[in-house]
Rosetta silent file (secondary structure, phi, psi, omega in degrees, C-alpha in Angstrom):
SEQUENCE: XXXXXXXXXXXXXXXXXXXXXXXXXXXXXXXXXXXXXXXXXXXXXXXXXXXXXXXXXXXXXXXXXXXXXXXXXXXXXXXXXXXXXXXXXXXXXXXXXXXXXXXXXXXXXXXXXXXXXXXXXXXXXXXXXXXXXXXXXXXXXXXXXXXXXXXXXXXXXXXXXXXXXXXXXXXXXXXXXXXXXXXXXXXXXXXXXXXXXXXXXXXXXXXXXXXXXXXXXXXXXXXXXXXXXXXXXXXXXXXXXXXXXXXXXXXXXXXXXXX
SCORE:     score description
SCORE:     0.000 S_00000001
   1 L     0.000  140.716 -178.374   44.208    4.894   70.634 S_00000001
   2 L   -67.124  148.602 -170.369   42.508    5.678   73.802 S_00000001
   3 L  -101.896  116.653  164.159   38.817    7.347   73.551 S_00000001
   4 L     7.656 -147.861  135.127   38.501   10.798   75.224 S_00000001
   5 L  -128.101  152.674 -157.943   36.321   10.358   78.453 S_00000001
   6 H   -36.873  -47.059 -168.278   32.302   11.210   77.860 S_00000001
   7 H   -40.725  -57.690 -166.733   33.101   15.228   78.931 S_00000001
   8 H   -65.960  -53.665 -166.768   35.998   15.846   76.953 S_00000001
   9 H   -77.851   -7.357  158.332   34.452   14.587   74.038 S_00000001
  10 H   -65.904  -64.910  160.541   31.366   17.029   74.647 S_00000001
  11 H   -72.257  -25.054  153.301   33.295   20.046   74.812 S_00000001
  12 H   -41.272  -39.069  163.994   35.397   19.320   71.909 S_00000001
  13 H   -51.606  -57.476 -174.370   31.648   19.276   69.939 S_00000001
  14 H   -63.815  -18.490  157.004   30.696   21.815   71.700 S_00000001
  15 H   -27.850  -98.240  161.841   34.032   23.436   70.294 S_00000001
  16 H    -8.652  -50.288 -131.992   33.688   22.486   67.062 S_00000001
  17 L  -100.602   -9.799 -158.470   30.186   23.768   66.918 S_00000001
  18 L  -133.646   19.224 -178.245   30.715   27.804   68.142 S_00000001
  19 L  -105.541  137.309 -162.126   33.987   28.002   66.239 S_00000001
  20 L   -73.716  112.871  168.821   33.890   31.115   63.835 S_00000001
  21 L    -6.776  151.696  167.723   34.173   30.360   60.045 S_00000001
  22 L   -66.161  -50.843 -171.572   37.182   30.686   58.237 S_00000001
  23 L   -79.649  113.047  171.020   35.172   33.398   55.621 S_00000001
  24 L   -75.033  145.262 -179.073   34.958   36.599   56.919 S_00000001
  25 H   -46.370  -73.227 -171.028   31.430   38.344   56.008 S_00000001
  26 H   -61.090   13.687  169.090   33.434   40.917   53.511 S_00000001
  27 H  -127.874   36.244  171.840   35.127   38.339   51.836 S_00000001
  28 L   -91.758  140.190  159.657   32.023   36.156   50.148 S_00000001
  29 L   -23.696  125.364  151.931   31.629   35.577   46.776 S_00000001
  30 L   -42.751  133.055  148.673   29.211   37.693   44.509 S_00000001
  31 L  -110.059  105.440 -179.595   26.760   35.478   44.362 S_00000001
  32 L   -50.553  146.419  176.124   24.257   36.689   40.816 S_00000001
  33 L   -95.065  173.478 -176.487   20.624   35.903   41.418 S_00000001
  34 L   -92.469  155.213 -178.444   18.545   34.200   38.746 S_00000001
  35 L    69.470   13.168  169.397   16.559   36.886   36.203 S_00000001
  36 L   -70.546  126.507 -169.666   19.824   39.446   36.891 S_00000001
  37 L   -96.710  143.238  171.027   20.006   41.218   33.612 S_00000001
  38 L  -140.918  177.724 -176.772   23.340   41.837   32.186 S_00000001
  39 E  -124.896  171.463 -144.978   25.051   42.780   29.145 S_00000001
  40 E  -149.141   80.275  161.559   27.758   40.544   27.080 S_00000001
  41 L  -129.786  112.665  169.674   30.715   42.914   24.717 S_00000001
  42 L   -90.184  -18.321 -155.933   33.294   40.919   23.689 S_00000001
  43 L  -127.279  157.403 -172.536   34.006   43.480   20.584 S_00000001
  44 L    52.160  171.960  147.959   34.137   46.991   19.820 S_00000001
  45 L   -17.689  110.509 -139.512   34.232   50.053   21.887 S_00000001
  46 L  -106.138  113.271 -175.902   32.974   49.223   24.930 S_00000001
  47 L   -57.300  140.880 -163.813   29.683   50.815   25.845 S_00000001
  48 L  -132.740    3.201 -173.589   29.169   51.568   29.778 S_00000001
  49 L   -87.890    5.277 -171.642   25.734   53.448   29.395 S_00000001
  50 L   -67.558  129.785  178.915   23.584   49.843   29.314 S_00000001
  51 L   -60.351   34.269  172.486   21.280   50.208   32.065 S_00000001
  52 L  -114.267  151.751 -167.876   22.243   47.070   33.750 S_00000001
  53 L   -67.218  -13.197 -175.085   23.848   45.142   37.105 S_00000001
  54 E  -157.477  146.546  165.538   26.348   43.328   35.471 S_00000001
  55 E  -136.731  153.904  178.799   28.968   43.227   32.576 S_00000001
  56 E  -139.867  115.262 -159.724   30.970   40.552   31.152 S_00000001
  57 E  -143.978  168.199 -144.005   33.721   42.137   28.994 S_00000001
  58 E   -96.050  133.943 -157.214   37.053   40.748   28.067 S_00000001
  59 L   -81.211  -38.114 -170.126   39.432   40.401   30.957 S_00000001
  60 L   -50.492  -46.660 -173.997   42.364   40.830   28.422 S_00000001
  61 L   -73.566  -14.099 -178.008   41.348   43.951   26.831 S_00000001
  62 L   -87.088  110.172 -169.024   40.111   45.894   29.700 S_00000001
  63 L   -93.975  176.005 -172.346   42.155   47.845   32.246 S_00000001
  64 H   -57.042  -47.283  177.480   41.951   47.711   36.041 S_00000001
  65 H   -23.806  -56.545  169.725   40.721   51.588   35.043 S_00000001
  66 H   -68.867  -62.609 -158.200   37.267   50.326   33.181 S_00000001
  67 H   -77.965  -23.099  163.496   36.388   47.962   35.274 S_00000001
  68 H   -63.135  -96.421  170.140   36.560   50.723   38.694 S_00000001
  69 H    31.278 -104.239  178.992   34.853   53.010   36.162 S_00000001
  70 H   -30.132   -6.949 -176.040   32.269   50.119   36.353 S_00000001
  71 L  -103.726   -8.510 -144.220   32.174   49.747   39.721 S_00000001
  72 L   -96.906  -54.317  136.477   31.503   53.112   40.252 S_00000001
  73 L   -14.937  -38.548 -166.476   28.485   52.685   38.022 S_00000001
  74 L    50.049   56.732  179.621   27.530   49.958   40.518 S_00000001
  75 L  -114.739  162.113  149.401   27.945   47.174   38.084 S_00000001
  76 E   -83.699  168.563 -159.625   29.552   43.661   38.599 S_00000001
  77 E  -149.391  124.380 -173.431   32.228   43.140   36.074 S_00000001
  78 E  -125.442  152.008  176.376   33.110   39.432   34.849 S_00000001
  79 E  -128.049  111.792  176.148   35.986   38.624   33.194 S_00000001
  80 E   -62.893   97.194  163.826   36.188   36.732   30.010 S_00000001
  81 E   -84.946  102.271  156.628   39.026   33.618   29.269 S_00000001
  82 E   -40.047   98.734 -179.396   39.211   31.278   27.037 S_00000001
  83 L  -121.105    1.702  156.369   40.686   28.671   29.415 S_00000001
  84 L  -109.706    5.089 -166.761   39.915   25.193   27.128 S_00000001
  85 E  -135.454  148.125 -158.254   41.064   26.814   23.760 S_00000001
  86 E  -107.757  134.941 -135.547   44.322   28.231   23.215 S_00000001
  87 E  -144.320  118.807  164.807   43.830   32.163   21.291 S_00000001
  88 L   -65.110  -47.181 -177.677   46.933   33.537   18.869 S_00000001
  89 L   -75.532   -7.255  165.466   46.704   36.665   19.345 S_00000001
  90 L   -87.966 -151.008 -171.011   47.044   37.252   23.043 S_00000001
  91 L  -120.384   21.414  167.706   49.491   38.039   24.404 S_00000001
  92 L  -118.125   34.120 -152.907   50.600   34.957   26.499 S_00000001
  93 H   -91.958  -46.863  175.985   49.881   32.442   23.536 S_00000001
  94 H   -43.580   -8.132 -145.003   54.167   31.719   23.151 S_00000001
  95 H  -123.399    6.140 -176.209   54.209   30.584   26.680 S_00000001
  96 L  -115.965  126.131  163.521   51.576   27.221   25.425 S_00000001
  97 L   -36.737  142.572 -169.870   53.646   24.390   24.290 S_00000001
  98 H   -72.952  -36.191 -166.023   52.802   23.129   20.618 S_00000001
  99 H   -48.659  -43.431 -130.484   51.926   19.562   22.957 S_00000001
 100 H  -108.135  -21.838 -177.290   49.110   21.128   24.454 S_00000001
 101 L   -80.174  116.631  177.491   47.466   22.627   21.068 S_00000001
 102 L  -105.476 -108.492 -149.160   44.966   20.334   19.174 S_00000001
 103 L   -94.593  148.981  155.533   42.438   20.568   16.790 S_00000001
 104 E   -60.870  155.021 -167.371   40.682   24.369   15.621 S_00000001
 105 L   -99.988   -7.387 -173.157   37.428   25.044   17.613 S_00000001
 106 L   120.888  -39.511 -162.527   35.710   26.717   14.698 S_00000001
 107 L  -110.943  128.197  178.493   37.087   30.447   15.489 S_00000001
 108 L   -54.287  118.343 -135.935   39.881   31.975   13.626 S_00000001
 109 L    33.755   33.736 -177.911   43.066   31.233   15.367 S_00000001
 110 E  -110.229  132.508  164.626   41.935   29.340   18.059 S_00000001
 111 E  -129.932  155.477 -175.561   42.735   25.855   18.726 S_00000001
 112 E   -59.645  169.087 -161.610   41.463   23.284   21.767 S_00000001
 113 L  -101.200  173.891  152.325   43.169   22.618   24.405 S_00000001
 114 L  -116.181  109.053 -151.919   44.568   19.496   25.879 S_00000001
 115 L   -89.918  -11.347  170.598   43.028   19.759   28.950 S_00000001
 116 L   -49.717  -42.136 -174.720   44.620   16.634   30.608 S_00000001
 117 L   -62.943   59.277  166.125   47.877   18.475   30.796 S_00000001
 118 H   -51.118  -35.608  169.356   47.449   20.330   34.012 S_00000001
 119 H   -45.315  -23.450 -169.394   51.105   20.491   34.972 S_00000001
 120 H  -109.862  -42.111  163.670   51.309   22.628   31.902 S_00000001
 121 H   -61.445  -57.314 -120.561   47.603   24.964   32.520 S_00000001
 122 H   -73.554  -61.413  152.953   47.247   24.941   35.955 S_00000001
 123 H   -53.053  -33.464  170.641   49.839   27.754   35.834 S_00000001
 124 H   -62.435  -59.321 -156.983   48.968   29.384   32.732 S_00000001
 125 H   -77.538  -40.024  165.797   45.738   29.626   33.649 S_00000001
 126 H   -46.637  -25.447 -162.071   46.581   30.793   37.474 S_00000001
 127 H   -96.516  -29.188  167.863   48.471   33.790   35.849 S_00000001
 128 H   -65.717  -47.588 -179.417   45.058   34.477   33.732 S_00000001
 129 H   -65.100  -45.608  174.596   43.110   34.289   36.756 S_00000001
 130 H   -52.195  -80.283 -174.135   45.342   36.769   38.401 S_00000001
 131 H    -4.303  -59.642  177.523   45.393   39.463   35.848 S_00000001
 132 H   -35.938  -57.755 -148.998   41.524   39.054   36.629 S_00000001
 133 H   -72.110  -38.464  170.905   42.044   39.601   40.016 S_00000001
 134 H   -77.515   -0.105  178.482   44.144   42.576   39.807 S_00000001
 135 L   -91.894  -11.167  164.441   42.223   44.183   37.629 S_00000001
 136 L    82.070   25.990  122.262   39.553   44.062   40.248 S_00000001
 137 L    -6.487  117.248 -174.965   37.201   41.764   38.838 S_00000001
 138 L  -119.838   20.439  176.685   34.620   40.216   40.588 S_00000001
 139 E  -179.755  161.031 -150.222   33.935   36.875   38.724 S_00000001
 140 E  -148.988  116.118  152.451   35.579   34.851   35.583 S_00000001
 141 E   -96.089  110.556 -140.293   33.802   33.467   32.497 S_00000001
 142 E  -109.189  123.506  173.523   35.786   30.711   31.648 S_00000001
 143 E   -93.959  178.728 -175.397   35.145   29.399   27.936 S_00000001
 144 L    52.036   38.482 -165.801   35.455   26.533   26.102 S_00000001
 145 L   -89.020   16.760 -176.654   34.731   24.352   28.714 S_00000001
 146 L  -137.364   61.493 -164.693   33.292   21.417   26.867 S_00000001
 147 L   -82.918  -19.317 -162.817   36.023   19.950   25.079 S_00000001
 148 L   -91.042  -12.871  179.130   35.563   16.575   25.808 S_00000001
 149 L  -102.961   25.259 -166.386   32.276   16.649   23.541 S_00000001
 150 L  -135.893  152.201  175.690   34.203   18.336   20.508 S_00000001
 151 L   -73.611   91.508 -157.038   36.315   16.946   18.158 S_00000001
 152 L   -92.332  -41.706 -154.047   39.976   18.299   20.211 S_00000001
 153 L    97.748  -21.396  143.247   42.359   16.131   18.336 S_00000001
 154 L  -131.268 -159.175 -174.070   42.733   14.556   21.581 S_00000001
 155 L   -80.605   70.581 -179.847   41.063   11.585   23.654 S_00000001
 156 L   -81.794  118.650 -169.052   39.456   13.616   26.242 S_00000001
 157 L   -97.287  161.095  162.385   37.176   11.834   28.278 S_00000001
 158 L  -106.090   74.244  172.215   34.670   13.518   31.024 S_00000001
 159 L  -112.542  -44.348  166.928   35.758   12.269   33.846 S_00000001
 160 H   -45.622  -48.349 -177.739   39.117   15.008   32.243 S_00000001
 161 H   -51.001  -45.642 -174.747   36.490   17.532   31.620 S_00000001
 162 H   -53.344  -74.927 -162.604   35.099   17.322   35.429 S_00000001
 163 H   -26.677  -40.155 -126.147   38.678   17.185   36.830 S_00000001
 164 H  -110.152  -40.150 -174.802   39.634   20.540   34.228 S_00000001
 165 H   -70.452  -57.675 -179.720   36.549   22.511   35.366 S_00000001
 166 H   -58.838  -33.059 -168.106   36.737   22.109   38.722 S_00000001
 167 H   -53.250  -71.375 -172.555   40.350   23.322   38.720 S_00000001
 168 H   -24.372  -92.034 -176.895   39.111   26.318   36.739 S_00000001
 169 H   -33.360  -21.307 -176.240   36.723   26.971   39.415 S_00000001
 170 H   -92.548  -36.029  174.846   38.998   26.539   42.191 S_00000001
 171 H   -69.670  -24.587  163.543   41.573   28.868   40.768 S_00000001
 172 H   -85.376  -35.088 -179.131   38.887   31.681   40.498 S_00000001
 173 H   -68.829  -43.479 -153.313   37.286   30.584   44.360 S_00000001
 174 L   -86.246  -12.611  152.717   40.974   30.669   45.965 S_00000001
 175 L   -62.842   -0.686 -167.830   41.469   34.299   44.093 S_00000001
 176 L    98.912  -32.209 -172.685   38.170   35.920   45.806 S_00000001
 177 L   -90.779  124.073  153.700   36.120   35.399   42.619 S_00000001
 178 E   -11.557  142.530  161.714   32.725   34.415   41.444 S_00000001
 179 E  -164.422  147.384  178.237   32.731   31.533   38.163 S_00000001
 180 E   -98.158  132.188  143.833   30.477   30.748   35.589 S_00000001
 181 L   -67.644  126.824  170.993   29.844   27.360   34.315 S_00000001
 182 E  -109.163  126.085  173.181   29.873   27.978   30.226 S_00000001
 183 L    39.700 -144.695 -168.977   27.437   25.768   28.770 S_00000001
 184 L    68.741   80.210 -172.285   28.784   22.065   29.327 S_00000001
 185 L  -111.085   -7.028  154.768   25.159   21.134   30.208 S_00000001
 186 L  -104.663   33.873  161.348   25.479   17.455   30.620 S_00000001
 187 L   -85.446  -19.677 -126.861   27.917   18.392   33.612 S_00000001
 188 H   -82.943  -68.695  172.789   25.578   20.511   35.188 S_00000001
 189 H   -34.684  -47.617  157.996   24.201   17.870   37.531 S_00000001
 190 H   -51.735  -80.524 -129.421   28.087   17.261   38.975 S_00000001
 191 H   -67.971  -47.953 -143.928   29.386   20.949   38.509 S_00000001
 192 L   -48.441  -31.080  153.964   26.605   22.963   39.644 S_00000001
 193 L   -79.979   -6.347 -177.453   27.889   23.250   43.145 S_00000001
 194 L   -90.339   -9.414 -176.306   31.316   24.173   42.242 S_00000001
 195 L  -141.860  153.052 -163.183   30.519   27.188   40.205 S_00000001
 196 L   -61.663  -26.976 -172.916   28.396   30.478   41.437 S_00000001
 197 L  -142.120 -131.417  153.702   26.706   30.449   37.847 S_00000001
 198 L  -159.450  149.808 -169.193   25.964   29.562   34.336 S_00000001
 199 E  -137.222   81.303 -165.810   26.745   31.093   31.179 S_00000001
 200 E  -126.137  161.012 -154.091   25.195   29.348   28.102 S_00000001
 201 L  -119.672  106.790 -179.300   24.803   29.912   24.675 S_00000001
 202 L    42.812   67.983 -164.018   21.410   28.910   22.546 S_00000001
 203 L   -84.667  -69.172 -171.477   19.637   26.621   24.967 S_00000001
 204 L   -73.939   24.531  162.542   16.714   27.562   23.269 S_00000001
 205 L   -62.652  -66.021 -161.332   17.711   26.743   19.753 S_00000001
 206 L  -113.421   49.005  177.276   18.385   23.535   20.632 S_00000001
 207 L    53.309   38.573 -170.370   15.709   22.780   22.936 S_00000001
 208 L  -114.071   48.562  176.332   18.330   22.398   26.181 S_00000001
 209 L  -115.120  -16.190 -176.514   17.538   25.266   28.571 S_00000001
 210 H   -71.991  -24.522  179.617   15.432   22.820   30.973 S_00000001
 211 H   -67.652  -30.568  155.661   18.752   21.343   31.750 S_00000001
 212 H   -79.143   31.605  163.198   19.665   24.512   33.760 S_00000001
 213 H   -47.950  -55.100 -173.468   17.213   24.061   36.057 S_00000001
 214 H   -66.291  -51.132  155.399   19.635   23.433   38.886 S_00000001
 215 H   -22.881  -40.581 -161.180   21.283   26.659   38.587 S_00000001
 216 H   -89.074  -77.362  170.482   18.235   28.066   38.978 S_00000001
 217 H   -21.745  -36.055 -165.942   16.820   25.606   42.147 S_00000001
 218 H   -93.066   -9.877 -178.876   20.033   26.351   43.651 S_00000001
 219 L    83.159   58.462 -177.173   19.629   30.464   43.432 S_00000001
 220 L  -129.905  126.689 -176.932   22.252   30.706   41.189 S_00000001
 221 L   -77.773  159.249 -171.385   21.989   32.739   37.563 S_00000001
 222 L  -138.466  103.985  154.857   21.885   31.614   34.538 S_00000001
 223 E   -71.176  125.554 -166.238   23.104   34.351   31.954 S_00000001
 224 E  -142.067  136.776 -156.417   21.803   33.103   28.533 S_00000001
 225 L   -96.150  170.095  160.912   22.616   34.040   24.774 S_00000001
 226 L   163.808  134.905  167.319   20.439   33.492   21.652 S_00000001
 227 L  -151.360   50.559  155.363   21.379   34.640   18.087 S_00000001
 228 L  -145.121  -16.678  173.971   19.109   33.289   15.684 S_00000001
 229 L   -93.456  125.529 -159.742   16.008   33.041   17.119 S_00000001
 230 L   -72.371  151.905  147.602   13.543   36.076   17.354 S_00000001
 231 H   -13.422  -55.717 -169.502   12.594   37.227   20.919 S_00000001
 232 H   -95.739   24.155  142.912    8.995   35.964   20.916 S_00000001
 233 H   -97.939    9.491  145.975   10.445   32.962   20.360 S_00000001
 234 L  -141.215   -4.048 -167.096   12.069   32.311   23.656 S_00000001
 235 H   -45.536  -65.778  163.808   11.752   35.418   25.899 S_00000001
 236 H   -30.129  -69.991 -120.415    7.974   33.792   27.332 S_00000001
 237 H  -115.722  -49.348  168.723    9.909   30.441   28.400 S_00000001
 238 H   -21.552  -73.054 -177.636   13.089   32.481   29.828 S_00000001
 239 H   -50.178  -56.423  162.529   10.837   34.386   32.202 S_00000001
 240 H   -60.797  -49.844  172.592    9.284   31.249   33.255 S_00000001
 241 L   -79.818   12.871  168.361   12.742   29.256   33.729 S_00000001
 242 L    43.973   55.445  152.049   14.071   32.786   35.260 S_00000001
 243 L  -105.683  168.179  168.013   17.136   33.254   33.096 S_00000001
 244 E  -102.383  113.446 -179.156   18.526   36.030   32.007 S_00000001
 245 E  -119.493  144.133  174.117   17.993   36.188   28.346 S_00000001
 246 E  -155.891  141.629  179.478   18.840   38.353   25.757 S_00000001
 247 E   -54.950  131.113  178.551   19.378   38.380   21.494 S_00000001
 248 L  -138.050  151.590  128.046   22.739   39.047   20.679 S_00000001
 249 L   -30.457  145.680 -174.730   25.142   38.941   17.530 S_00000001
 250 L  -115.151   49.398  155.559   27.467   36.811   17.247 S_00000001
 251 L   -97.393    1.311 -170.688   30.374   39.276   17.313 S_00000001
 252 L    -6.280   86.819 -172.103   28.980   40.057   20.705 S_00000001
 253 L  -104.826 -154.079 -149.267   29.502   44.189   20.075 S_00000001
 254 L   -76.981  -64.916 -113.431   27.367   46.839   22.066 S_00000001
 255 L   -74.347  152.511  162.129   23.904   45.845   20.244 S_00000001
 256 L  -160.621 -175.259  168.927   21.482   43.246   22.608 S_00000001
 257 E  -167.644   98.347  177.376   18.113   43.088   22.631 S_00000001
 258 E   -95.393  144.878 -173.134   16.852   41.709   25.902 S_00000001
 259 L   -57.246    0.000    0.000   13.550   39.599   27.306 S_00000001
């Protein structure tokens, strides 16, 4: 193939270089900041008077109604999935193949996923993300996302895990929405550009919250959990790593008790 001449190939740069983004200003991503305090109700009645910027309540259970309510309020409103463990009780669990169901996760009627199958999620889980979307959502906390270090039933390697994550994120980015990495923390170092945030669960239990450092370096939040461990035993080190921590139950109802 012939090479431009010296000009042509200037102004194409110069093209290139002035040509207006694809992303319109009003259609970027919440992005959460690190130290945003939010609240966490997976259970009960769902309280709406907690004085805080953000909630992450159950996308199933929730109607487009609650979360405008919430907007109204001038909260952010995340939406909760299970998208590596398969749940009995909703109400699109007949539509997962017995192939795809492995080993219980710990939690009464749930079992892991086989996250290899995409041909078989990748749709399930697009039809999950919508609901989110139409429900006016503005970001997706996608659980069970560390399957490959759990006993699944199958041989899920993470190279599977990466691939299975990223989709997840990409199925929430091409809908408009914010996503949370949950926990998976020796992904973080891959992931951490693919998802807006972090979501983790008793880093300071088990001495792991320095691993979510990059979240934080990158201006990205890191919502964080603890339910055995008193306050003054990680609140001080939160505040210094700038997560947002708070005590919770682990029925994660109305109750919190935040650093």
């Amino acid at each position: 193939m012939r090479r431009p001449p010296l000009l042509i190939a200037l102004l194409l740069l110069l093209a290139a270089c002035t040509t207006v983004p694809d992303d319109k200003p009003g259609d970027e991503r919440w992005q959460p900041r690190p130290g945003t305090a939010w609240q966490w109700q997976l259970s009960g009645r769902l309280d709406t008077t907690v004085d805080v910027p953000v909630y992450d309540i159950d996308g199933f259970d929730h109607s487009r109604a609650t979360v405008t309510a919430l907007h109204r309020a001038d909260r952010k409103v995340i939406c909760y999935l299970s998208t590596g463990a398969w749940e009995d009780w909703r109400p699109d669990a007949k539509k997962f193949p017995k192939s795809v169901l492995g080993r219980g996760n710990g939690w009464e009627g749930e079992r892991w996923l086989d996250i290899r199958r995409t041909d078989v999620l990748e749709p399930l889980m697009a039809a999950r993300m919508d609901m989110c979307r139409e429900k006016g959502f503005d970001a997706v906390e996608p659980d069970n996302m560390d399957g490959y270090r759990n006993r699944t039933g199958f041989p899920l390697k993470a190279s599977d895990q990466l691939r299975y994550n990223r989709l997840i994120a990409k199925l929430a980015h091409d809908r408009g929405m914010s996503v949370g990495l949950k926990n998976d923390l020796d992904q973080i170092p891959q992931l951490v550009g693919d998802f807006d945030f972090a979501v983790n669960e008793q880093c300071a239990q088990y001495d792991e919250c320095a691993a979510l450092k990059p979240f934080v370096a990158a201006g990205k939040a890191v919502f964080h959990v603890e339910y055995e461990l008193p306050t003054r035993r990680f609140c001080s080190d939160s505040r210094r790593l700038k997560l947002s921590s708070m005590l919770k139950k682990y029925e994660l109802g109305v109750w919190r008790r935040a650093c």
